[in-house]
PDB file as gemmi writes it, atoms N, CA and C in Angstrom:
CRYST1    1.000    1.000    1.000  90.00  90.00  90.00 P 1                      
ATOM      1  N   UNK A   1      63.175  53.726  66.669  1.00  0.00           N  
ATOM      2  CA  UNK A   1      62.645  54.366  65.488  1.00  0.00           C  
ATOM      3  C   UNK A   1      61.740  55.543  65.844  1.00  0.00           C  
ATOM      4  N   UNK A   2      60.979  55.130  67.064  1.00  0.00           N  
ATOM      5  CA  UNK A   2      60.094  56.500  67.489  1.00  0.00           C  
ATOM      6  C   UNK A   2      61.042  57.446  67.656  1.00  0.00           C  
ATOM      7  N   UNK A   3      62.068  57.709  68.154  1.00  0.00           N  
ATOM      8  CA  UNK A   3      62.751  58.594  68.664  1.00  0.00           C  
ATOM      9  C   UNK A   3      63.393  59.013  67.666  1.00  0.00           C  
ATOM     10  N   UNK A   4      63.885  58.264  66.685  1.00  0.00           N  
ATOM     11  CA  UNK A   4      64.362  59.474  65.274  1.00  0.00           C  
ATOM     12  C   UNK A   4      63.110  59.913  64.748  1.00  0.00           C  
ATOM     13  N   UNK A   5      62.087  59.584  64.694  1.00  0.00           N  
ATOM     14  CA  UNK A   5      61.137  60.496  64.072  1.00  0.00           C  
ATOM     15  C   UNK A   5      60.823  61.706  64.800  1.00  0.00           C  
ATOM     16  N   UNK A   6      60.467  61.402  66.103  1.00  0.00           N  
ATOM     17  CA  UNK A   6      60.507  62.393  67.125  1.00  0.00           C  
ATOM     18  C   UNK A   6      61.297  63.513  66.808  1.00  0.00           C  
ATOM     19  N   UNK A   7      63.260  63.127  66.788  1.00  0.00           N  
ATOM     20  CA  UNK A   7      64.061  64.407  66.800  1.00  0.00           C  
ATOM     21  C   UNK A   7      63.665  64.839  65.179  1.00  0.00           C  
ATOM     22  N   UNK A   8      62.784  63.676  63.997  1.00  0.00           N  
ATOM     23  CA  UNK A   8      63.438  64.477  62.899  1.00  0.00           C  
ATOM     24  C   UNK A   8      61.653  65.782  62.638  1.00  0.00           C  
ATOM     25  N   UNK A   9      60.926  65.259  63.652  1.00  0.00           N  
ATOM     26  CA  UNK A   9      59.279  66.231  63.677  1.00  0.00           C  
ATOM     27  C   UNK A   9      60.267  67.656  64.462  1.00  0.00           C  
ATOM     28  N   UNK A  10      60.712  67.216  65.240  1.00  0.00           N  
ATOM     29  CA  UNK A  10      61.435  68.664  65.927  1.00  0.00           C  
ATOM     30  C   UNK A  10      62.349  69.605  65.258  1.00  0.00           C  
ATOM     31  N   UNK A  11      62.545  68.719  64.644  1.00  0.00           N  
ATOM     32  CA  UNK A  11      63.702  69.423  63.876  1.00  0.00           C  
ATOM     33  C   UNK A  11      63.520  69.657  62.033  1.00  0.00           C  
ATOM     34  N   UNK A  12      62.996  69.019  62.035  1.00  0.00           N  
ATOM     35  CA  UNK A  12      62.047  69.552  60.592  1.00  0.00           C  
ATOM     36  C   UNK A  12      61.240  70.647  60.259  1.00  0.00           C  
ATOM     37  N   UNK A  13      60.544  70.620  61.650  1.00  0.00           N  
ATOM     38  CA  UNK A  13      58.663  71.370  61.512  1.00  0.00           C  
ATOM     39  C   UNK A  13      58.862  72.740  62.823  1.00  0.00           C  
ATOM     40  N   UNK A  14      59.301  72.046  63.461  1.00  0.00           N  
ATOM     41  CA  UNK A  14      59.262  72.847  65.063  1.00  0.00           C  
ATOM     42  C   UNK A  14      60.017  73.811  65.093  1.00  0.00           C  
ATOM     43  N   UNK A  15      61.459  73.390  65.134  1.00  0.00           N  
ATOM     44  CA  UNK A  15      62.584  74.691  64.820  1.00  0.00           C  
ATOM     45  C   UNK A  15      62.600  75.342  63.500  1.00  0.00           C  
ATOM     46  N   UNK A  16      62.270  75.008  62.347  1.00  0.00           N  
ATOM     47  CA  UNK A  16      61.750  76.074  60.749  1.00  0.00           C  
ATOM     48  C   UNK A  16      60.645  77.087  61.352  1.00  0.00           C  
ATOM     49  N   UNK A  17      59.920  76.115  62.150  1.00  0.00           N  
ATOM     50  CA  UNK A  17      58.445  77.210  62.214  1.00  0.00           C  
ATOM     51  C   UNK A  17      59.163  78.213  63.244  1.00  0.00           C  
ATOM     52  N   UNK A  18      59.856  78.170  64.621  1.00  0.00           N  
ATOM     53  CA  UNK A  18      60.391  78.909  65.481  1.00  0.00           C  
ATOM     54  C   UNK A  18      61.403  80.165  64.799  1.00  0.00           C  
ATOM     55  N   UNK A  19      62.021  79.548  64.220  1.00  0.00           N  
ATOM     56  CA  UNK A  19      63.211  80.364  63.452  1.00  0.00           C  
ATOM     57  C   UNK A  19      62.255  81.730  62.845  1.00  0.00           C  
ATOM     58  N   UNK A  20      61.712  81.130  62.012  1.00  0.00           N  
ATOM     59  CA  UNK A  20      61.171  81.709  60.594  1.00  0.00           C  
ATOM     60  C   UNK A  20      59.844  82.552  61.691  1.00  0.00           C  
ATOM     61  N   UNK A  21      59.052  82.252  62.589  1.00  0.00           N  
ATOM     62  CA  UNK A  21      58.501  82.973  63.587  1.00  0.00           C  
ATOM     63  C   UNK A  21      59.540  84.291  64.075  1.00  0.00           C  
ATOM     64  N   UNK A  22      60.705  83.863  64.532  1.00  0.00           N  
ATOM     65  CA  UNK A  22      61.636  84.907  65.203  1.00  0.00           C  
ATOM     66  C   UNK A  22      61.929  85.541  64.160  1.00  0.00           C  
ATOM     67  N   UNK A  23      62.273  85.509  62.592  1.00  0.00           N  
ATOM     68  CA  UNK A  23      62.289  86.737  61.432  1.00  0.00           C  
ATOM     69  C   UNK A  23      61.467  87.435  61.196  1.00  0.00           C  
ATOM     70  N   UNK A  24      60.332  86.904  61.062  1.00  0.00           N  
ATOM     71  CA  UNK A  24      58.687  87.403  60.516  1.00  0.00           C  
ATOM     72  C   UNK A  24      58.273  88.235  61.751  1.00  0.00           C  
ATOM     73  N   UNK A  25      58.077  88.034  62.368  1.00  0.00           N  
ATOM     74  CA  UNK A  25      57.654  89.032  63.182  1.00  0.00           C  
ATOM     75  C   UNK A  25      58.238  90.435  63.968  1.00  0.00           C  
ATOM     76  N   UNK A  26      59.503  89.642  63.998  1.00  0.00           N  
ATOM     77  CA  UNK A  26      60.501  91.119  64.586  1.00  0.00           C  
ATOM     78  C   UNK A  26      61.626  91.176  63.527  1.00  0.00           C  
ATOM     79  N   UNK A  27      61.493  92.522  62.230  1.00  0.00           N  
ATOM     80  CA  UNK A  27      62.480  92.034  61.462  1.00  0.00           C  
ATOM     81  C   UNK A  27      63.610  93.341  61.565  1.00  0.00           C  
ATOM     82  N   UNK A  28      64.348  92.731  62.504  1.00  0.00           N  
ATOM     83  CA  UNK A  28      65.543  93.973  63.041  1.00  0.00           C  
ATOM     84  C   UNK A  28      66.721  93.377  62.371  1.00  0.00           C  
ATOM     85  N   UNK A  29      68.147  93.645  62.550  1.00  0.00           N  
ATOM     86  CA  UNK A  29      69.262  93.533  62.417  1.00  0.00           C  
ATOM     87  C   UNK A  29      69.898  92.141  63.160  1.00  0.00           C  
ATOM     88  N   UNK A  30      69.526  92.109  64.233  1.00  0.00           N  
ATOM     89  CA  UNK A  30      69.580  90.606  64.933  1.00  0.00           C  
ATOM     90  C   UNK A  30      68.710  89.552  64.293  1.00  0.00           C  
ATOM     91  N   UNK A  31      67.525  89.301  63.597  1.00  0.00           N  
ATOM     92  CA  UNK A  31      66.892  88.524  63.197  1.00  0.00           C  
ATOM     93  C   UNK A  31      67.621  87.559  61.938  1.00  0.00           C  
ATOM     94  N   UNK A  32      68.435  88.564  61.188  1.00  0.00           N  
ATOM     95  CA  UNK A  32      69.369  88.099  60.474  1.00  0.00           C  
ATOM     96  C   UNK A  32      70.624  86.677  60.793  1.00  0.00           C  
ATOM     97  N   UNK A  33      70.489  87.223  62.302  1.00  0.00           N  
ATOM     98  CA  UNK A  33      71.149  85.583  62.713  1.00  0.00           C  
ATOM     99  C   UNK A  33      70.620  84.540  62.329  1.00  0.00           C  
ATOM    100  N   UNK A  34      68.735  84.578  63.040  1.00  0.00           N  
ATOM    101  CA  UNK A  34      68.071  83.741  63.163  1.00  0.00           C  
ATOM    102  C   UNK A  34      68.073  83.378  61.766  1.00  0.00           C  
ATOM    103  N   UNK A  35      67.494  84.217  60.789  1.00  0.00           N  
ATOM    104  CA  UNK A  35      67.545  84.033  59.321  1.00  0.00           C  
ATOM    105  C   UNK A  35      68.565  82.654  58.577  1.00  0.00           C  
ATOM    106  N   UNK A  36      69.746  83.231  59.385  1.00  0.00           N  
ATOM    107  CA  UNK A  36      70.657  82.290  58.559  1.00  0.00           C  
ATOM    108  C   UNK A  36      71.047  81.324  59.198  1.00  0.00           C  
ATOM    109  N   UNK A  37      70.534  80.760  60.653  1.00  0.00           N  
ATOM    110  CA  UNK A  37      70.257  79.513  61.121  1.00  0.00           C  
ATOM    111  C   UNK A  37      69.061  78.592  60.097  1.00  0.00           C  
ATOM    112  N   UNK A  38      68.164  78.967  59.938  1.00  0.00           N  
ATOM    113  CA  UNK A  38      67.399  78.725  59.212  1.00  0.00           C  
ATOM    114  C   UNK A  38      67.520  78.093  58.029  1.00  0.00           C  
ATOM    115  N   UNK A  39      68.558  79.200  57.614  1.00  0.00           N  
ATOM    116  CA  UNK A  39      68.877  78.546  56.200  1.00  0.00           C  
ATOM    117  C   UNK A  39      69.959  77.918  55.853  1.00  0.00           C  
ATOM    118  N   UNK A  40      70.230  77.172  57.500  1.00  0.00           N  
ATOM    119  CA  UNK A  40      71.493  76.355  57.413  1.00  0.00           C  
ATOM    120  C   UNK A  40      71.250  74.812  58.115  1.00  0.00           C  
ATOM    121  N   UNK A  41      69.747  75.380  58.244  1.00  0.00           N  
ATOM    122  CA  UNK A  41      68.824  73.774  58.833  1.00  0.00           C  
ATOM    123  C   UNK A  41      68.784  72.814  58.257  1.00  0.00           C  
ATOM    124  N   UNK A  42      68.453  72.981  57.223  1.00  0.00           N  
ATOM    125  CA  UNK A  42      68.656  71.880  56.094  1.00  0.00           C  
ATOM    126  C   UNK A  42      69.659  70.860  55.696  1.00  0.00           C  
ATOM    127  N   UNK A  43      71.004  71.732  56.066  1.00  0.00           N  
ATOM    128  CA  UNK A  43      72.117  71.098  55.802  1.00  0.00           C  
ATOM    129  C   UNK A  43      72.726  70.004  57.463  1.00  0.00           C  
ATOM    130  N   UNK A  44      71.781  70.563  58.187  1.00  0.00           N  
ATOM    131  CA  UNK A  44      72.504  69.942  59.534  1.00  0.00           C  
ATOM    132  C   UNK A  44      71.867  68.292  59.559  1.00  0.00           C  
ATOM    133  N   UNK A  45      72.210  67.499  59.536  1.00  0.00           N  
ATOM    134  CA  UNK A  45      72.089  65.744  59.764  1.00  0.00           C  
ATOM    135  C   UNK A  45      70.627  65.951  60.807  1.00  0.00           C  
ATOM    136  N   UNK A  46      70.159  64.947  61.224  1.00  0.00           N  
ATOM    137  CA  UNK A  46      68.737  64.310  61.692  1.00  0.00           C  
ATOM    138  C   UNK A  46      69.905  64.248  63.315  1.00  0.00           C  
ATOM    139  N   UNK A  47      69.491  64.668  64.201  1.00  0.00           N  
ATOM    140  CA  UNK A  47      69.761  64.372  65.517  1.00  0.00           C  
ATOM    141  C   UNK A  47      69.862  62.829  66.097  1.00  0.00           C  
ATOM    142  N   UNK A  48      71.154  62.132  66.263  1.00  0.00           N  
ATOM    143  CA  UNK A  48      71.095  60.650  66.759  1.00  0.00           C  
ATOM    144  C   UNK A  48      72.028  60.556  67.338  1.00  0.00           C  
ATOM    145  N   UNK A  49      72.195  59.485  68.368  1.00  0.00           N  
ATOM    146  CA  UNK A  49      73.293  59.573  69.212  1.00  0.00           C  
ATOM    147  C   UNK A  49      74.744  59.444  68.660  1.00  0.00           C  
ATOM    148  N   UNK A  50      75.035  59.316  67.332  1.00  0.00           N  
ATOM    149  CA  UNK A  50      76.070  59.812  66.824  1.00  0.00           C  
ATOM    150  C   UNK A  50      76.656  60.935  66.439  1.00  0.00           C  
ATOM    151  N   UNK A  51      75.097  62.046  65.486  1.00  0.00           N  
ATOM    152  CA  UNK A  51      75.593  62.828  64.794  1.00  0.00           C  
ATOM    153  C   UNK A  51      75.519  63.788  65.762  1.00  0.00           C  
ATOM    154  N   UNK A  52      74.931  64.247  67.127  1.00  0.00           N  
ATOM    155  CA  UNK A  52      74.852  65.416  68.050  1.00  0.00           C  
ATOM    156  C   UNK A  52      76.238  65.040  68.461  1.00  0.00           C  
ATOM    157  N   UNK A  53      77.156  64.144  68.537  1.00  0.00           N  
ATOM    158  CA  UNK A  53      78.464  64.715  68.769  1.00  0.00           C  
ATOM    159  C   UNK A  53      79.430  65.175  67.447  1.00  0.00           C  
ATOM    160  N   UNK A  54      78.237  65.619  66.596  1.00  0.00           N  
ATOM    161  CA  UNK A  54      78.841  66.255  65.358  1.00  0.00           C  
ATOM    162  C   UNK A  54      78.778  67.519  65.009  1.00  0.00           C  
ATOM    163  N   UNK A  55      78.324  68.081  63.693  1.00  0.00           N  
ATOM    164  CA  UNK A  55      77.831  68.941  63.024  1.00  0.00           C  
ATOM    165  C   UNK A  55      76.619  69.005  63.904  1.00  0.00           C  
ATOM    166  N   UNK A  56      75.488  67.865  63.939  1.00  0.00           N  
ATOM    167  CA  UNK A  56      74.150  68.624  64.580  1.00  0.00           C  
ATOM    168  C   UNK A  56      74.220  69.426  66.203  1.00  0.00           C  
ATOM    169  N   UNK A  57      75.687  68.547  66.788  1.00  0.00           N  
ATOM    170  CA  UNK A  57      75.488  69.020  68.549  1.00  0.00           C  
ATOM    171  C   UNK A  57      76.020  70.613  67.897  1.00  0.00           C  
ATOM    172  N   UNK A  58      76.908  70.880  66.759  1.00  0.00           N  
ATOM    173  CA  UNK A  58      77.698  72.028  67.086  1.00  0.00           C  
ATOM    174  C   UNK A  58      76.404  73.073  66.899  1.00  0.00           C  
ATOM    175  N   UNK A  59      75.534  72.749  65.715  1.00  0.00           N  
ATOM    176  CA  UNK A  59      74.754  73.391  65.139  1.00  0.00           C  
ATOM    177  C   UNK A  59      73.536  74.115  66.413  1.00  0.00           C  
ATOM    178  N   UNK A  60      73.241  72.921  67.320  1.00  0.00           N  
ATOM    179  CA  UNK A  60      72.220  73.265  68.472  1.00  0.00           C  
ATOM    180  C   UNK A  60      72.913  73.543  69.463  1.00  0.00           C  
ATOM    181  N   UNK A  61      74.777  74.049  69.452  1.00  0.00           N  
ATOM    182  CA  UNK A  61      75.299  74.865  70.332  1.00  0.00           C  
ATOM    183  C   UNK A  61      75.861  76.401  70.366  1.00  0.00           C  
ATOM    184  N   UNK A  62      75.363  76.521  68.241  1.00  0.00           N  
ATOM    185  CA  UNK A  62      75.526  77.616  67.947  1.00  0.00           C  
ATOM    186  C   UNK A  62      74.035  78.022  68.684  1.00  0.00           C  
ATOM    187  N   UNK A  63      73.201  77.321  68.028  1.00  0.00           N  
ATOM    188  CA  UNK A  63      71.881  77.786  68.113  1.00  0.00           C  
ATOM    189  C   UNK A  63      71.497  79.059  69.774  1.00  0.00           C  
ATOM    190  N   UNK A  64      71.760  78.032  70.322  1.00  0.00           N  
ATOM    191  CA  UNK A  64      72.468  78.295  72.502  1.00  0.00           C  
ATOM    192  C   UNK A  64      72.562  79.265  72.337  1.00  0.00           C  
ATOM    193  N   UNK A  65      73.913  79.283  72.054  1.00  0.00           N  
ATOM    194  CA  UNK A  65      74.704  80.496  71.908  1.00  0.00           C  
ATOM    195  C   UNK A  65      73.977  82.199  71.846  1.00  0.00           C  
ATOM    196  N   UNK A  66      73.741  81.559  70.375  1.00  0.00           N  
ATOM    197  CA  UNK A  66      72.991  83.042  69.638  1.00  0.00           C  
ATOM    198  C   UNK A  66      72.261  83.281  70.160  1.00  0.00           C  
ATOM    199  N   UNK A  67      71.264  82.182  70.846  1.00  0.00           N  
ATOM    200  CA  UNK A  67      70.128  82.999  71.287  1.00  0.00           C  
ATOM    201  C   UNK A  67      69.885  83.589  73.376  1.00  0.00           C  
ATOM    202  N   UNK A  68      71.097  82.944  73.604  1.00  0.00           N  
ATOM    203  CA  UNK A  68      71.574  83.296  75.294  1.00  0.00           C  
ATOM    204  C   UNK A  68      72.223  84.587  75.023  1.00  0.00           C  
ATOM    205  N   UNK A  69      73.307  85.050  73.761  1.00  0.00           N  
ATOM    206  CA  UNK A  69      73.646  86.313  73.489  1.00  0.00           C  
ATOM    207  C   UNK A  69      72.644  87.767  73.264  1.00  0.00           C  
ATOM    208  N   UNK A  70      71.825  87.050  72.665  1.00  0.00           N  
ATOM    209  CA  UNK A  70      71.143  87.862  72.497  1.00  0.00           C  
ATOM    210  C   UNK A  70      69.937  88.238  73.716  1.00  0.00           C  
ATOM    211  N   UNK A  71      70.036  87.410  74.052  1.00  0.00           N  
ATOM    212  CA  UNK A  71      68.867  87.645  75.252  1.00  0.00           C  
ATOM    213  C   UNK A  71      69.626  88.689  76.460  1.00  0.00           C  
ATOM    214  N   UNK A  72      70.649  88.201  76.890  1.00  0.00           N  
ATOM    215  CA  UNK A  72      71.601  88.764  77.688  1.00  0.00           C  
ATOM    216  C   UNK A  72      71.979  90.721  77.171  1.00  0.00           C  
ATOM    217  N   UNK A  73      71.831  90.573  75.800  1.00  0.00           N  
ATOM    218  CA  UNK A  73      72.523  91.737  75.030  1.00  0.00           C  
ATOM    219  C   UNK A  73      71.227  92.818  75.440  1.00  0.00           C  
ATOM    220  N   UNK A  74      70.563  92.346  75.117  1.00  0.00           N  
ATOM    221  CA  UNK A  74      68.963  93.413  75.489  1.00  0.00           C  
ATOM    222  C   UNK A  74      69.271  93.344  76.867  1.00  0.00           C  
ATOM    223  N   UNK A  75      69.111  92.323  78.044  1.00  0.00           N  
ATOM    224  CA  UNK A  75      69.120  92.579  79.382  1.00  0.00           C  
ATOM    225  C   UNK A  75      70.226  93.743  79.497  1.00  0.00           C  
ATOM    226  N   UNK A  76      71.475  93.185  79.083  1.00  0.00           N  
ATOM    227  CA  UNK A  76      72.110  94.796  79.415  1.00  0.00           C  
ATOM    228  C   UNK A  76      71.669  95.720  78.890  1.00  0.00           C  
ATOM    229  N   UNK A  77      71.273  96.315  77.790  1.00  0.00           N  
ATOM    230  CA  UNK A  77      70.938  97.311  77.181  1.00  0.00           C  
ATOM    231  C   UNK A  77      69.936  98.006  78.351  1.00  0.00           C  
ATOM    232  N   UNK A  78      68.856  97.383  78.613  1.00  0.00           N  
ATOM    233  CA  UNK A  78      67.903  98.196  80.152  1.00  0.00           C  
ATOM    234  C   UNK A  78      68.752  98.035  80.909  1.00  0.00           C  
ATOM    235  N   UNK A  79      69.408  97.469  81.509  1.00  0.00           N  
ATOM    236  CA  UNK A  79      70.262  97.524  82.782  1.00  0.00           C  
ATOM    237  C   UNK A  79      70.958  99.387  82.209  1.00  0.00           C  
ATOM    238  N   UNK A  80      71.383  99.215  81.800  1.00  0.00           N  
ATOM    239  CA  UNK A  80      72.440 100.024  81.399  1.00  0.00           C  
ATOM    240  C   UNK A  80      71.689 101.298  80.904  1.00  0.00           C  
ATOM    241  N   UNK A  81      70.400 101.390  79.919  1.00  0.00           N  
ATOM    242  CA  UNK A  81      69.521 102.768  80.143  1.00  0.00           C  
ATOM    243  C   UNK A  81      69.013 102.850  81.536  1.00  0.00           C  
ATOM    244  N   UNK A  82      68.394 101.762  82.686  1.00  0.00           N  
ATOM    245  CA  UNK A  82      67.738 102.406  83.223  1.00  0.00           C  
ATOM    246  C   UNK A  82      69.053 102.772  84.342  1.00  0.00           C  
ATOM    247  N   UNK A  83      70.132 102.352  84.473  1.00  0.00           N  
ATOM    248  CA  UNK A  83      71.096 103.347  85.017  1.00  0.00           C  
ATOM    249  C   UNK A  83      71.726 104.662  84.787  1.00  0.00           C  
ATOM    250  N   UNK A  84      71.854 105.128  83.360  1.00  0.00           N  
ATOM    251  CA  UNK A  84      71.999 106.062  83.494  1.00  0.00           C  
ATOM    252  C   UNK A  84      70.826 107.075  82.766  1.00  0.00           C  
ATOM    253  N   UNK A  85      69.898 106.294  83.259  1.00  0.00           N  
ATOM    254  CA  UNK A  85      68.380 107.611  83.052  1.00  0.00           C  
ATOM    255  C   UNK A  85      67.915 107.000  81.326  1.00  0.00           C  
ATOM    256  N   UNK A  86      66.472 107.176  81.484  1.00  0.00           N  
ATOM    257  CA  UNK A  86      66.156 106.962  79.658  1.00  0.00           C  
ATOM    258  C   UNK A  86      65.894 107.824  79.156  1.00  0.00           C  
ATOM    259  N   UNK A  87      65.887 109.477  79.469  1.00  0.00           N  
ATOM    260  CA  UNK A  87      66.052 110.581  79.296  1.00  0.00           C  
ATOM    261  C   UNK A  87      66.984 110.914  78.489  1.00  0.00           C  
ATOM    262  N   UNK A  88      68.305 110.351  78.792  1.00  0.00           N  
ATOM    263  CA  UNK A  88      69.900 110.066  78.116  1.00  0.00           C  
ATOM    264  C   UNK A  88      69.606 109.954  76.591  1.00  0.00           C  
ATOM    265  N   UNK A  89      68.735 108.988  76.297  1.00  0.00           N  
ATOM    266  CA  UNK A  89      68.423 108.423  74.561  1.00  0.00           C  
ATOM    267  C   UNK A  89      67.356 109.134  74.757  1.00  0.00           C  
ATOM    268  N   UNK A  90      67.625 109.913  73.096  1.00  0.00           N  
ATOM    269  CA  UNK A  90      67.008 111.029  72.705  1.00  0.00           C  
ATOM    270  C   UNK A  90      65.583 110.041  72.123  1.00  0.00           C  
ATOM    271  N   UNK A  91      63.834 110.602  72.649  1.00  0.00           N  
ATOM    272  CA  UNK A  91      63.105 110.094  71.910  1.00  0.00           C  
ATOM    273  C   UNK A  91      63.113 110.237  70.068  1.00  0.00           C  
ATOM    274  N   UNK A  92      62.966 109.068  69.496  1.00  0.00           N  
ATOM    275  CA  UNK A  92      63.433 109.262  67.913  1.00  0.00           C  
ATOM    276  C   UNK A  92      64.119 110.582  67.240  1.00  0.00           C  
ATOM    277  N   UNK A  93      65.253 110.169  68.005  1.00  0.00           N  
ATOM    278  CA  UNK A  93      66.766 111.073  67.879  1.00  0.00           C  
ATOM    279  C   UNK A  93      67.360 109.507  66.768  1.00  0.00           C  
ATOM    280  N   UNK A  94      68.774 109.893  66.628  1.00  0.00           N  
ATOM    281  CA  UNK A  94      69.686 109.034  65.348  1.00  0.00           C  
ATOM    282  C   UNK A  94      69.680 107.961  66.087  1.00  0.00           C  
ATOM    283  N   UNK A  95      69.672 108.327  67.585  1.00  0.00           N  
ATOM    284  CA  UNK A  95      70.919 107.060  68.130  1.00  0.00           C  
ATOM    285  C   UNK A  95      69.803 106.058  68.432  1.00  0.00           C  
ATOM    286  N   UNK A  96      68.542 106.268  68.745  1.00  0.00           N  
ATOM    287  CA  UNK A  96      67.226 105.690  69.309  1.00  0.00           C  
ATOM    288  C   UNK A  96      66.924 104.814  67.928  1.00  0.00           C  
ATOM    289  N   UNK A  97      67.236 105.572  66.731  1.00  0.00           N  
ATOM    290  CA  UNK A  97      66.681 104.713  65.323  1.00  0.00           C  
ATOM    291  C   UNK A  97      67.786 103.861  65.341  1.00  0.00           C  
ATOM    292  N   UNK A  98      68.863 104.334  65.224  1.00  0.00           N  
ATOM    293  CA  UNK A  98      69.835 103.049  65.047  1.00  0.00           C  
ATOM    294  C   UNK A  98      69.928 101.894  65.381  1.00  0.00           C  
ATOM    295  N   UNK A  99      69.831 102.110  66.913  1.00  0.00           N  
ATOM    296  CA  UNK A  99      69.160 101.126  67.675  1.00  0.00           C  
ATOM    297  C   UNK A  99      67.917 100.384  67.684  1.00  0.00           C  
ATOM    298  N   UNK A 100      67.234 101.217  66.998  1.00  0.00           N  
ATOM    299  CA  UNK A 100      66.266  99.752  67.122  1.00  0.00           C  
ATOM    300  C   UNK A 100      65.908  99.279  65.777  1.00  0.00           C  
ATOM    301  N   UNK A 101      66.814  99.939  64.661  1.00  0.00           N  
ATOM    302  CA  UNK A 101      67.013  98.776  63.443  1.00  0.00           C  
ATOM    303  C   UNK A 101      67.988  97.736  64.232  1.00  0.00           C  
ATOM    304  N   UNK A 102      68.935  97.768  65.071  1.00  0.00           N  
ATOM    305  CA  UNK A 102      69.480  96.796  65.022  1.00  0.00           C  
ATOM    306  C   UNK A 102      68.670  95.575  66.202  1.00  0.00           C  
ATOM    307  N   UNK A 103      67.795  96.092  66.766  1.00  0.00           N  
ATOM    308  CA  UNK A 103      67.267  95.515  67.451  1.00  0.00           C  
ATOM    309  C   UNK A 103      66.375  95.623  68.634  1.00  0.00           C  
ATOM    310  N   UNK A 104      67.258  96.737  69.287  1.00  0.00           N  
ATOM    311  CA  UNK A 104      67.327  96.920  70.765  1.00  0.00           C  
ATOM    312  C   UNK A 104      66.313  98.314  71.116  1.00  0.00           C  
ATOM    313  N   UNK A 105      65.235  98.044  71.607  1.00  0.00           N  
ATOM    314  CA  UNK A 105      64.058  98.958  72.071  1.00  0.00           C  
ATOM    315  C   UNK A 105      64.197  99.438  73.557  1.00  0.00           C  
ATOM    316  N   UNK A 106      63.874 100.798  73.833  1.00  0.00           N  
ATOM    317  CA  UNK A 106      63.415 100.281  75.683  1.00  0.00           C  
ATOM    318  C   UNK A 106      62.514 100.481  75.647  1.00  0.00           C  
ATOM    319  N   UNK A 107      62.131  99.201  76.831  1.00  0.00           N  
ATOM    320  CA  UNK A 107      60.709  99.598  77.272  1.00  0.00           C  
ATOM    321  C   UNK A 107      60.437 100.343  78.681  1.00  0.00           C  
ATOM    322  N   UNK A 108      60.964 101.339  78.439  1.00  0.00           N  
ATOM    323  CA  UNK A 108      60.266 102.427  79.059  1.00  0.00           C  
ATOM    324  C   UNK A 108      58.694 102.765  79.234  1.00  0.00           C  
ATOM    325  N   UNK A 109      58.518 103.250  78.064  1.00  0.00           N  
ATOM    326  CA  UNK A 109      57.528 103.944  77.265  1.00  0.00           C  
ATOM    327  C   UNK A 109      56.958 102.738  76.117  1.00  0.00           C  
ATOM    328  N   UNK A 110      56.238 101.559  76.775  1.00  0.00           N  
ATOM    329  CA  UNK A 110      55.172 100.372  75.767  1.00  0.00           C  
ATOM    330  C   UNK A 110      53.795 100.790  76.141  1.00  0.00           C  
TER     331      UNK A 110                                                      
END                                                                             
């Protein structure tokens, strides 16, 4: 019984507050993922050794997913300015705004 309360404090309180942290504070074009994880928390079952080989495992393998993609997606993005120069992206030129509504900043210049 401790241990379903456990996954359902984690998964109630912990991941809403994380999610809804990752919108609120950085609100780019990618946050919109997070957004609609969020608002698909509700619907996912209480974590137990039945339902994680269900809906909840798929749900905390989307979760993975999205957020190893995205982490990876920025790592290339510097990989890839600081190879071919950050000179290349115009300072707040089109392509510099575009980019970082959708997400993606360099930190070059913090």
């Amino acid at each position: 019984m401790a241990k379903y309360f456990g996954c359902m404090l984690v998964q109630r309180v912990l991941f809403p507050t994380l999610l809804a942290a990752c919108c609120l504070f950085r609100p780019v074009a990618i946050s919109l993922l997070y957004l609609l994880l969020l608002f698909l928390l509700p619907f996912v079952p209480i974590a137990t050794p039945t339902t994680i080989k269900g809906r909840t495992g798929t749900y905390f393998k989307i979760l993975i997913l999205i957020s190893t993609l995205t982490s990876l997606s920025h790592g290339v993005f510097e990989i890839v300015l600081l190879s071919i120069g950050y000179d290349k992206l115009e300072f707040c030129g089109l392509t510099e705004k575009i980019l970082r509504h959708i997400g993606f900043i360099r930190l070059s210049e913090l």
